[in-house]
DRENDO-1510 file (C-alpha; in Angstrom, 1 decimal, always signed):
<recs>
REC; n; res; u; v; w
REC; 1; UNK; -35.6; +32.8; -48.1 .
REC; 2; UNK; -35.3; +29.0; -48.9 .
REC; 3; UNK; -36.5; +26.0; -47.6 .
REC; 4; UNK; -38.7; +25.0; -44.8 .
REC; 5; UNK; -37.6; +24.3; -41.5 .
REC; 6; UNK; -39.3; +21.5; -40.9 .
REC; 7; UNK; -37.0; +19.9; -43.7 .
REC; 8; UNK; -36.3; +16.7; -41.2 .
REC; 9; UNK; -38.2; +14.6; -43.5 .
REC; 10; UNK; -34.8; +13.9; -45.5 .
REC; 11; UNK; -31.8; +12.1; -44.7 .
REC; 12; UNK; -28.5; +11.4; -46.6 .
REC; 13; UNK; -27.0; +8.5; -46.3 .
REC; 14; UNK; -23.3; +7.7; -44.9 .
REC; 15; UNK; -20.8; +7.0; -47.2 .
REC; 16; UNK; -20.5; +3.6; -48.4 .
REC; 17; UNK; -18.3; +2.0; -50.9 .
REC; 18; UNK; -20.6; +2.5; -53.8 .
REC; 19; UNK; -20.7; +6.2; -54.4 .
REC; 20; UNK; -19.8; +8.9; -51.6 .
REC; 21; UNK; -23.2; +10.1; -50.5 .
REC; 22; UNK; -26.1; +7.7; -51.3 .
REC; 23; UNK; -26.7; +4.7; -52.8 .
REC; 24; UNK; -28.4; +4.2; -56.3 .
REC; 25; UNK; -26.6; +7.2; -57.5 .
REC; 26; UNK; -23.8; +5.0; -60.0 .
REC; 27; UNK; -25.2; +7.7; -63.0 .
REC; 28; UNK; -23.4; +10.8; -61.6 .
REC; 29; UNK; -20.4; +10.2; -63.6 .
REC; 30; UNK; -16.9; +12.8; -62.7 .
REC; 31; UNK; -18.9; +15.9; -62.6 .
REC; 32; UNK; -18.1; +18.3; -60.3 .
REC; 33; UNK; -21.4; +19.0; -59.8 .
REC; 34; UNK; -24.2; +17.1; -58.8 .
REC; 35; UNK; -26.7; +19.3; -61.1 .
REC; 36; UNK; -24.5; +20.9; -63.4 .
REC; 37; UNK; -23.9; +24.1; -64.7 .
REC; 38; UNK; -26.1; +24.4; -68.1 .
REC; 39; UNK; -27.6; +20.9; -68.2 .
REC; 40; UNK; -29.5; +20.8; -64.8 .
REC; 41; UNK; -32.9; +22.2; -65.1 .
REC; 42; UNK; -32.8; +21.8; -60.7 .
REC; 43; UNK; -30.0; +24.4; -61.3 .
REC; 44; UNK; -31.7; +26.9; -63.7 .
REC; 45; UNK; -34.5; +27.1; -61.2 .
REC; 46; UNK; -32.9; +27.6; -58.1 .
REC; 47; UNK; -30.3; +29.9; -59.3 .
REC; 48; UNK; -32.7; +32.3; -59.8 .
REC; 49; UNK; -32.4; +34.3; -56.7 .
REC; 50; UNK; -36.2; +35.4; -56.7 .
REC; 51; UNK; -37.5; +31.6; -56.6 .
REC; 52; UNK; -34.7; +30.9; -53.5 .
REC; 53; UNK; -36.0; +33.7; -51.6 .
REC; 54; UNK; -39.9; +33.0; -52.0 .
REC; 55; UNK; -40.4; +29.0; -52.8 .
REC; 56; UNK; -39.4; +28.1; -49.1 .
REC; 57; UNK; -41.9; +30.4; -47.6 .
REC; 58; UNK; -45.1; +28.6; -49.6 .
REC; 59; UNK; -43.1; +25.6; -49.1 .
REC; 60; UNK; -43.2; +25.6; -45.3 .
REC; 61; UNK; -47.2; +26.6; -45.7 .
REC; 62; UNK; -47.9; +23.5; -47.1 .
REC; 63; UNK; -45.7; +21.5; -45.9 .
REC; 64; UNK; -47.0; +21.8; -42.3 .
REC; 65; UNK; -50.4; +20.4; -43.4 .
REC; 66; UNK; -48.9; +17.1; -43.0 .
REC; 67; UNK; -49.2; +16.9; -39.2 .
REC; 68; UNK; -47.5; +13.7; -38.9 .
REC; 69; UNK; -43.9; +15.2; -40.1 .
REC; 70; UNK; -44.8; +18.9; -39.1 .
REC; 71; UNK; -45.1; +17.9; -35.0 .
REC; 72; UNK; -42.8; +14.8; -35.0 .
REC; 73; UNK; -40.3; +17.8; -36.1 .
REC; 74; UNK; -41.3; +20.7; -34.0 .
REC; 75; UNK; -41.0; +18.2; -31.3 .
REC; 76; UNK; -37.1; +17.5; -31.9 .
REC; 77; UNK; -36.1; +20.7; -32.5 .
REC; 78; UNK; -33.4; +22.7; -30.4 .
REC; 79; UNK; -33.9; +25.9; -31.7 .
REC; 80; UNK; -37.8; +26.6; -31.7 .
REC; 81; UNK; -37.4; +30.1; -30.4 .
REC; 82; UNK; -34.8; +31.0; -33.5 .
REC; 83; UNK; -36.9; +29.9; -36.6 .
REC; 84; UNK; -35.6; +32.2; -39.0 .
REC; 85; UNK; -32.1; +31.0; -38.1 .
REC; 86; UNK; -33.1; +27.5; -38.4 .
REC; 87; UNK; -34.7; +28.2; -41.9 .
REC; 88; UNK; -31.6; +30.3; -42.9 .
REC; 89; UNK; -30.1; +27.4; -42.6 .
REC; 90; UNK; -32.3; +25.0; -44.5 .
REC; 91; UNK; -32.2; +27.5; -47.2 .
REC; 92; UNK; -28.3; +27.5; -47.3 .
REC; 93; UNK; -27.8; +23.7; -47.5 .
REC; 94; UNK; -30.6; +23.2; -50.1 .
REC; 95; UNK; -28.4; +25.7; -51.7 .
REC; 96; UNK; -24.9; +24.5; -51.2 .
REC; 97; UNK; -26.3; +20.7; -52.5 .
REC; 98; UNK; -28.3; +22.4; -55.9 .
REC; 99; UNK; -25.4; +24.5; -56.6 .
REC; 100; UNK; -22.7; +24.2; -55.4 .
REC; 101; UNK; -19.9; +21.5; -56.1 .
REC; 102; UNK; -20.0; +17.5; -55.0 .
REC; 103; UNK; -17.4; +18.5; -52.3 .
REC; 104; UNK; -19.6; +21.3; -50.6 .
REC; 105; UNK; -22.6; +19.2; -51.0 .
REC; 106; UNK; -21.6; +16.2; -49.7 .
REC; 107; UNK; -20.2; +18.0; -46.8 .
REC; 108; UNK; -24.1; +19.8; -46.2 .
REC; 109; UNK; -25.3; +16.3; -46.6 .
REC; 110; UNK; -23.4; +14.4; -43.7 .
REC; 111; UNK; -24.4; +17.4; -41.7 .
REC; 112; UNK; -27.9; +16.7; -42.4 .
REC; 113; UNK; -27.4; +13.1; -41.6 .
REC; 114; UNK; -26.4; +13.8; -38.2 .
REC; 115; UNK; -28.8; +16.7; -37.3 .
REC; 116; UNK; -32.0; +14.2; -38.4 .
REC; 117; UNK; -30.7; +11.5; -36.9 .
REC; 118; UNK; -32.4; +12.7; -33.8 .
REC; 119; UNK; -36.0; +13.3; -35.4 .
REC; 120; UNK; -37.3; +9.9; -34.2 .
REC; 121; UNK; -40.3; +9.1; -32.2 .
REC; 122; UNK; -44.0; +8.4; -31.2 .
REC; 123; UNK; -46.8; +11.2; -31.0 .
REC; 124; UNK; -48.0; +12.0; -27.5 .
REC; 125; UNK; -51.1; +13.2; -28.6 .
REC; 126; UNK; -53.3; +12.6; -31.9 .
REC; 127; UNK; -52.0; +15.5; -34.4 .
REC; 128; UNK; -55.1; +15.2; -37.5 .
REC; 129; UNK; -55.4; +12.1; -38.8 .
REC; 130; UNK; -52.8; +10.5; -36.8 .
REC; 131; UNK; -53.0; +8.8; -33.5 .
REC; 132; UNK; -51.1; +9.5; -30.0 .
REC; 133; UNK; -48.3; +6.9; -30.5 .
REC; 134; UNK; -47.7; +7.1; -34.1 .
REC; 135; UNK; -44.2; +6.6; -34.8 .
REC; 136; UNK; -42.5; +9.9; -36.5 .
REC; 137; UNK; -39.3; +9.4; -38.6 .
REC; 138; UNK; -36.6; +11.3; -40.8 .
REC; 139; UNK; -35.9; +8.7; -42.4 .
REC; 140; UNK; -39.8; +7.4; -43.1 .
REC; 141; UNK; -40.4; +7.5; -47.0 .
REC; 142; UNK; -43.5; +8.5; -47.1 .
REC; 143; UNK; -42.9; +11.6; -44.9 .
REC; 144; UNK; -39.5; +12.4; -46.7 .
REC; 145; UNK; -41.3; +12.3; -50.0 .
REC; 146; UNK; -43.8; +14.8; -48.7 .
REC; 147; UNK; -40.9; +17.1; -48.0 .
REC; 148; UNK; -39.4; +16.4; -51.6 .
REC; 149; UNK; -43.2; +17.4; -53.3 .
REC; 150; UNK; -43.3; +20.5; -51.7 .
REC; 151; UNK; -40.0; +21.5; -52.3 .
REC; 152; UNK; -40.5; +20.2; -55.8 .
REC; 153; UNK; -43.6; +21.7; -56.1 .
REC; 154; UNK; -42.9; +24.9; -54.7 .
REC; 155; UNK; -40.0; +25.5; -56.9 .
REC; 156; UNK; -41.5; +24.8; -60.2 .
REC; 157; UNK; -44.5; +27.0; -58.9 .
REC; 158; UNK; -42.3; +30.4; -58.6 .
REC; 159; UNK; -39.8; +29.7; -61.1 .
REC; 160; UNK; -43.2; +30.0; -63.5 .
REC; 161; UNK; -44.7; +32.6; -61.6 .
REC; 162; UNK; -41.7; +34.9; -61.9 .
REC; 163; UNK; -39.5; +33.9; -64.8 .
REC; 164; UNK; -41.4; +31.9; -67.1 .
REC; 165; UNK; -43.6; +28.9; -68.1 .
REC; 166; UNK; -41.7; +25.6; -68.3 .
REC; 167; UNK; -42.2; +23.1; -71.1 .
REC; 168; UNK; -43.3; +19.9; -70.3 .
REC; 169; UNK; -40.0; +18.6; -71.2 .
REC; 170; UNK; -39.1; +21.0; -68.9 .
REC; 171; UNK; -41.0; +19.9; -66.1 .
REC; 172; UNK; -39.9; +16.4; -66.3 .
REC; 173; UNK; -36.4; +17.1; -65.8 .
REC; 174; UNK; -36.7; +19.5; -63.2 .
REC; 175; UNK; -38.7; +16.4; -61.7 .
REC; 176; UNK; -35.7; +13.8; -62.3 .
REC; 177; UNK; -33.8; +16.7; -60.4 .
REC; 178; UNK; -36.2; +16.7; -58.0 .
REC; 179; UNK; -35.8; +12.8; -57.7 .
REC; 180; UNK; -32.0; +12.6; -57.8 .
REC; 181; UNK; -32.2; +15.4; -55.3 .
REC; 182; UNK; -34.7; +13.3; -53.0 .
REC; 183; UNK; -31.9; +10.3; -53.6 .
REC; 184; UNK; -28.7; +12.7; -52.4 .
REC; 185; UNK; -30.9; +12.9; -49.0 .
REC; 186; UNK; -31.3; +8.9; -49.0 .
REC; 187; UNK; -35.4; +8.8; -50.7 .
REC; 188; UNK; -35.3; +6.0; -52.5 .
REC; 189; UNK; -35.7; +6.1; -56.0 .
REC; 190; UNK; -38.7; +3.8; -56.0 .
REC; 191; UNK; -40.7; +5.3; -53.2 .
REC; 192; UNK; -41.1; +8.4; -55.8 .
REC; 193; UNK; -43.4; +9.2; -58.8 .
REC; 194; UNK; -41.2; +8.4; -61.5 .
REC; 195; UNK; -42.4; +11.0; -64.2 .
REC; 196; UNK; -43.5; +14.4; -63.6 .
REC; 197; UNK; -47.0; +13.6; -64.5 .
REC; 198; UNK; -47.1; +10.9; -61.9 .
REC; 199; UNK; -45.9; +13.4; -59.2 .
REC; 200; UNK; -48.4; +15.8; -61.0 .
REC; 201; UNK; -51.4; +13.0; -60.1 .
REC; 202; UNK; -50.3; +11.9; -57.0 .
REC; 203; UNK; -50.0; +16.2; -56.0 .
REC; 204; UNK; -53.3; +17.0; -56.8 .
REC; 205; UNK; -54.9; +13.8; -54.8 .
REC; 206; UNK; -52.4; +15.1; -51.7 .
REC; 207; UNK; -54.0; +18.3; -51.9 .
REC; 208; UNK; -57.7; +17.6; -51.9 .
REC; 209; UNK; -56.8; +14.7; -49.2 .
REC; 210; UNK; -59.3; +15.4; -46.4 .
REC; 211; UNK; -55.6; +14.2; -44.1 .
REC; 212; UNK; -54.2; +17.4; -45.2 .
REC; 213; UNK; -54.9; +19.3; -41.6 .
REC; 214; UNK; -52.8; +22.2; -39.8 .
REC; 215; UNK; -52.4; +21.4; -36.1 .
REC; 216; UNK; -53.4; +24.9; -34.0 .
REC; 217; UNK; -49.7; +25.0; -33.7 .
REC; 218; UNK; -49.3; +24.9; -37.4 .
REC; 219; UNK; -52.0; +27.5; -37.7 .
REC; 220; UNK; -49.7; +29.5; -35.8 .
REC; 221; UNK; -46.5; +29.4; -36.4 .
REC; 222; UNK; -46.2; +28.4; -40.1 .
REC; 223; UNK; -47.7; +32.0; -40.8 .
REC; 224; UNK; -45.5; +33.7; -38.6 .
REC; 225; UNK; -42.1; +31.9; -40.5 .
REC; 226; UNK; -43.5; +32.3; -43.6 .
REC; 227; UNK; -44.5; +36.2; -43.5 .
REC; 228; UNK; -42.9; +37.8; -40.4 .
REC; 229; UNK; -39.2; +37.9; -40.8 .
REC; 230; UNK; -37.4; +39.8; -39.1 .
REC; 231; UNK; -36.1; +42.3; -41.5 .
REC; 232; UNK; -34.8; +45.6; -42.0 .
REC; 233; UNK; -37.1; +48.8; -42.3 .
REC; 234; UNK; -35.9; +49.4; -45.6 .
REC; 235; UNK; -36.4; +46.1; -46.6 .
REC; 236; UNK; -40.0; +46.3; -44.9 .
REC; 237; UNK; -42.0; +47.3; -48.1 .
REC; 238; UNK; -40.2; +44.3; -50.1 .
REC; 239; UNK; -41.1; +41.7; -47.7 .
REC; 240; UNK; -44.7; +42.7; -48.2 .
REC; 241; UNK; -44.7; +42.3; -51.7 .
REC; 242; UNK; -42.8; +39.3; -51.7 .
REC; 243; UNK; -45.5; +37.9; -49.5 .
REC; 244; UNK; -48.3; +39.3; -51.4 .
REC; 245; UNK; -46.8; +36.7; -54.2 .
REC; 246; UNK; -46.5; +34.0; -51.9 .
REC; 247; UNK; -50.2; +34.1; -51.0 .
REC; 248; UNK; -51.4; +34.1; -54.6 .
REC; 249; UNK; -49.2; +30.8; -55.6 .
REC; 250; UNK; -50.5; +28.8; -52.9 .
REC; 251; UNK; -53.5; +26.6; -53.8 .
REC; 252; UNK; -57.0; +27.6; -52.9 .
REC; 253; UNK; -57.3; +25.2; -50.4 .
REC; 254; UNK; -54.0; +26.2; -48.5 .
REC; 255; UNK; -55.1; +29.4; -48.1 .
REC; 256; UNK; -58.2; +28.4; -46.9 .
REC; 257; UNK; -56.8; +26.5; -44.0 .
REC; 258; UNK; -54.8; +29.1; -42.8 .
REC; 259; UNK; -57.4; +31.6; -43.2 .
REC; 260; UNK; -55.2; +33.5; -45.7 .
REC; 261; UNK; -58.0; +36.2; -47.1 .
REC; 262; UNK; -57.8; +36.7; -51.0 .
REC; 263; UNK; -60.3; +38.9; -53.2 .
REC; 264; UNK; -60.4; +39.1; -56.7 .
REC; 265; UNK; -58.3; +42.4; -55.6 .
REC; 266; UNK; -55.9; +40.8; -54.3 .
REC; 267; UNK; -54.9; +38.0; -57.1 .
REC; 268; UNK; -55.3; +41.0; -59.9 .
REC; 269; UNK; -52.3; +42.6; -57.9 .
REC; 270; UNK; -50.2; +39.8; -57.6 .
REC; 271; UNK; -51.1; +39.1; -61.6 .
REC; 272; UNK; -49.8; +42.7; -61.8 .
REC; 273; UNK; -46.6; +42.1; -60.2 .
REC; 274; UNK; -45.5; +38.9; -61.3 .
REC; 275; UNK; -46.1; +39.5; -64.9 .
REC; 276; UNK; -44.1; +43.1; -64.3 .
REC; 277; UNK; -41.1; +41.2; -62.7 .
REC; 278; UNK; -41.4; +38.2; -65.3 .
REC; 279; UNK; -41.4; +41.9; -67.9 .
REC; 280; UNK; -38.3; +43.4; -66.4 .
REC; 281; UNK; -35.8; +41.0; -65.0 .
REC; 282; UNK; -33.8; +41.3; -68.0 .
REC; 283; UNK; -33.2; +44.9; -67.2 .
REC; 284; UNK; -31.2; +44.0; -64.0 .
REC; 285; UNK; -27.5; +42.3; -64.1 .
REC; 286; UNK; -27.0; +38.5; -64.2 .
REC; 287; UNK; -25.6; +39.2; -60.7 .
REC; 288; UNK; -28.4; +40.5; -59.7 .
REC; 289; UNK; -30.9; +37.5; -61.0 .
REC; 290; UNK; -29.0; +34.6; -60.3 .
REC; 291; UNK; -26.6; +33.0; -57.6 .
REC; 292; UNK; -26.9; +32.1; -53.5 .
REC; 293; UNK; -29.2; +34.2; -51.4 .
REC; 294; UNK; -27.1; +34.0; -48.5 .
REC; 295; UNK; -26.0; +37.4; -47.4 .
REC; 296; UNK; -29.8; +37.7; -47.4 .
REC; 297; UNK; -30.6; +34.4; -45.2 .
REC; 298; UNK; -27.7; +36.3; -42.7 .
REC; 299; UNK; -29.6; +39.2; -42.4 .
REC; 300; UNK; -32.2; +37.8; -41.3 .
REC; 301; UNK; -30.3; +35.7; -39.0 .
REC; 302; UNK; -28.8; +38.5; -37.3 .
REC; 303; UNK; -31.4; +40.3; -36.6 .
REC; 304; UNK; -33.4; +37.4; -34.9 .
REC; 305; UNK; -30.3; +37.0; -32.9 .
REC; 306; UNK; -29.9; +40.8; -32.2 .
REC; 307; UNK; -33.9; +41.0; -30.8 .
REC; 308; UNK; -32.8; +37.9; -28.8 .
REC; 309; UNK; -35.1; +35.1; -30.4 .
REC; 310; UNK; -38.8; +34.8; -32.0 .
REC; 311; UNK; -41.4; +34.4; -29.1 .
REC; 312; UNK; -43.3; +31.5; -30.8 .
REC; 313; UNK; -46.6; +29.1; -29.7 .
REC; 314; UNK; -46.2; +26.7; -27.2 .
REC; 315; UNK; -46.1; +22.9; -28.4 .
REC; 316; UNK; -49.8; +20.9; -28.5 .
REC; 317; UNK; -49.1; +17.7; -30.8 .
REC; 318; UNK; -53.4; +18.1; -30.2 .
REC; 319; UNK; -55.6; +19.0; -33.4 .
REC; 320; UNK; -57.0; +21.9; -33.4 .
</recs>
């Protein structure tokens, strides 16, 4: 799947007389596209279906190590006992605005706008670093960039893991992507590294920040999104591999906090398994490797729904 559900930490912009979904965004020319077909790098990435249906998972992992966005957004939520059908549907707008046209994205983006503009607030207890009564926004830069990164990161991550190294040309336009996609959701431009190496720097000091902390809700349910979907017995024996990957791309550190146990075993597997898939994807239709995931975000869906929810962790905005 794609995307993280605690996504809230972006926010697209009403329409204004300027452009139709942001302001700053005068480049985008007539395209019908906002990453277009065979000059986005954004687009090559996240039309590969194996990076939508695994960056999301590591995406939410890390992602809820910033307890500031991860409980001011459990908090506002309407849905906490459907997760999988609320990241379903992360996964399907970060689609529809990556590839799909400037008409479908820019109706995904006022729908945004209006489900975030709810995620406002103060802390009622201190969640790591932060203090009871911190204000919590969807529209606070910092915490909307935080959101971008691991999205950005995340991405890049699998798209090397299972496809293919990336230049460094490469990675610095999948990082202006990455930016302009940040802008589409109302980041502004100069609250964002402006080259990928920046990002790069500023990632690396995010990571071995002594704030990065997972609430004992995060400890919780992050896991259970990330590796428990509900999913067909058939399917049973994929969603174990595909989670064996995700462990091995997240940083040491990550899994450390969560408790995720990895041996020299394990990481020689998922070297095994990556480097077979980045082998043999060429055998398989362009059908097959590329396009939307979402009959696969709908079956998960459904069968949340059919079981009649996710039993999840009860809300403590405490630290563990």
């Amino acid at each position: 799947m794609s995307l993280h559900p605690h996504a809230g930490s972006t926010r697209p912009l009403s329409p204004s007389p300027r452009n139709s979904i942001g302001v700053g965004l005068t480049d985008l020319g007539e395209d019908s596209y906002y990453f277009p077909p065979g000059r986005s790098m954004a687009r090559r990435v996240h039309g590969e279906r194996s990076v939508g249906l695994l960056y999301g998972q590591r995406a939410l992992l890390i992602g809820a190590l910033e307890p500031l966005t991860y409980t001011g957004t459990m908090l506002s939520t309407r849905s906490a006992d459907r997760p999988f059908e609320r990241l379903a549907r992360t996964a399907k707008i970060q689609e529809t605005v990556l590839l799909g046209t400037r008409e479908e994205a820019d109706e995904a983006l006022a729908a945004v706008h209006r489900l975030h503009e709810r995620i406002e607030g103060t802390l009622p207890e201190a969640a790591g670093s932060h203090p009871a009564g911190a204000a919590y926004s969807a529209f606070d830069p910092e915490l909307m960039l935080w959101t971008l990164a691991v999205i950005a990161d995340s991405g890049r991550e699998m798209y090397e893991t299972m496809v293919r190294p990336l230049s460094e040309g490469e990675r610095e336009g999948l990082w202006q992507d990455y930016v302009r996609f940040g802008e589409l959701f109302g980041l502004p431009r100069g609250a964002v590294p402006g080259s990928h190496r920046e990002f790069k720097a500023w990632w690396e000091e995010r990571l071995a920040s002594p704030d990065l902390h997972a609430t004992g809700h995060a400890l919780e349910m992050a896991p259970l999104v990330a590796f428990r979907q509900p999913v067909p017995a058939p399917a049973r024996g994929n969603l174990a591999a595909q989670n064996h990957i995700i462990k091995g791309t997240l940083p040491p550190r990550v899994r450390e906090i969560f408790g995720i146990r990895w041996t020299r075993a394990h990481e020689a597997t998922f070297r095994s398994m990556t480097a077979a898939h980045r082998r043999g994807r060429h055998l398989f239709p362009r059908q097959m490797r590329r396009g939307r995931n979402d009959v696969f975000f709908d079956v998960v869906t459904r069968a949340e729904r059919d079981r009649g929810g996710t039993p999840t962790p009860e809300l403590h905005a405490g630290a563990s």
